[in-house]
N, C-alpha and C positions, 0 to 999 in steps of 0.2 A: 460806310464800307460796302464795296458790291457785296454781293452774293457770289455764292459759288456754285449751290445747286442748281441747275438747270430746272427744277422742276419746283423751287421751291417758292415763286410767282403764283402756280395752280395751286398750289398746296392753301397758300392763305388766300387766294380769292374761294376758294369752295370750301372754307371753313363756316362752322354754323352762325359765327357771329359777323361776318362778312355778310352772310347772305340776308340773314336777318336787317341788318343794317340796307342793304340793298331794295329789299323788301320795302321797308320804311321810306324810299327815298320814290320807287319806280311800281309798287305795287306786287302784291305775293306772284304776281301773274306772270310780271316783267322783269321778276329779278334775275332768274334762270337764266333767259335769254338776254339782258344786259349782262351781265357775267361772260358769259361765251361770248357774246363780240367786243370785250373786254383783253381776253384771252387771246382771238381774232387775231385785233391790235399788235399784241406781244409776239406771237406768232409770223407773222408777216414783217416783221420790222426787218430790214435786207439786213442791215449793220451789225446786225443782231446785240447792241448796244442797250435795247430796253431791256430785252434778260437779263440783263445786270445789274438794273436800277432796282431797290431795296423795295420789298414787296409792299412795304407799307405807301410807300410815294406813289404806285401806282393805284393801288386800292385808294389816296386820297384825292388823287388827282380824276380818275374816274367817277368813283361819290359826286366829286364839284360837278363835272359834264352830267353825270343825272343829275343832276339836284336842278341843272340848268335845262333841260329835258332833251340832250343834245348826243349825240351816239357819237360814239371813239370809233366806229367802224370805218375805217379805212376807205370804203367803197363810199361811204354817205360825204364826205368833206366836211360834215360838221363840225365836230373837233379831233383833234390832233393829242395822242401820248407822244412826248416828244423827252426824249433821253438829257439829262445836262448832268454830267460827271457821274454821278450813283446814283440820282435820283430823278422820277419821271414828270414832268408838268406838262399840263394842261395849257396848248395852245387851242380857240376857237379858230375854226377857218371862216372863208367867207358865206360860206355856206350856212353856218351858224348863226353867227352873227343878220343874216339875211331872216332866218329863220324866228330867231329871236324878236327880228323889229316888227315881224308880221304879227307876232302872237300877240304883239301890244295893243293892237288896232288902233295904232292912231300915224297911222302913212298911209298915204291913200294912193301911192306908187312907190316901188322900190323898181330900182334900174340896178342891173350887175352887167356887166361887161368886161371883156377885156379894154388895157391900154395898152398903147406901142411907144417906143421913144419915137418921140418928138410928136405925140398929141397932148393935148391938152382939154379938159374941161369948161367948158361958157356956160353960165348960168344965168337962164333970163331973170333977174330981180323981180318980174312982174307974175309971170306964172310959176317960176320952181323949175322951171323946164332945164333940164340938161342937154348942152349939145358936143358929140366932140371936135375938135376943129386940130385940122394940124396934119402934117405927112405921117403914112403906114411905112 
């Protein structure tokens, strides 16, 4: 079921066992300030669709983005609070995901780019080499 408070999102993300929880995930240091661009998030959303979503869904779905060490702030493309009926989920953007495969150290190139219709991707089997080929 939505919510109906406006305001009752802040209420349980700066509750103490939110925070504590946060804490635990991002560090005493970091929890603060993961919270506020959590908030950010919810605030900035135009549809204003995520104020709706039940405070718990956001608060789990933000945990999983730490826990993945990935910011929901809007500005960063990380990842994404994204609204589906009452409840908020965690979409990773590319940015994320980028982020992610670096931390692993084992790619010794990541290429991001845009694509157009009607390009296409060529890959040299010999080197890994990425080319794009195809009308802009």
């Amino acid at each position: 079921m939505a919510t109906t408070d406006p305001n009752a999102i802040t209420k349980y993300m700066h509750s103490e066992t939110v925070k504590a929880r946060f804490a635990e995930v991002v560090g005493e240091r970091n929890a603060g300030p993961y919270i506020a661009s959590v908030m950010l998030a919810v605030a900035n959303d135009d549809s204003g669709k995520l104020k709706q979503c039940t405070p718990s869904s956001v608060y789990i779905s933000a945990l999983r983005a730490a826990s993945l060490r990935l910011s929901v702030d809007p500005a960063t493309g990380q990842a994404y609070l994204i609204p589906y009926k009452d409840k908020a989920t965690l979409i990773v953007g590319y940015k994320g995901l980028q982020d992610m495969a670096v931390r692993t150290g084992r790619y010794r190139y990541i290429n991001v780019s845009k694509m157009y219709e009607g390009e296409e991707v060529i890959i040299d089997r010999i080197s890994g080499a990425a080319k794009l080929a195809g009308n802009r």
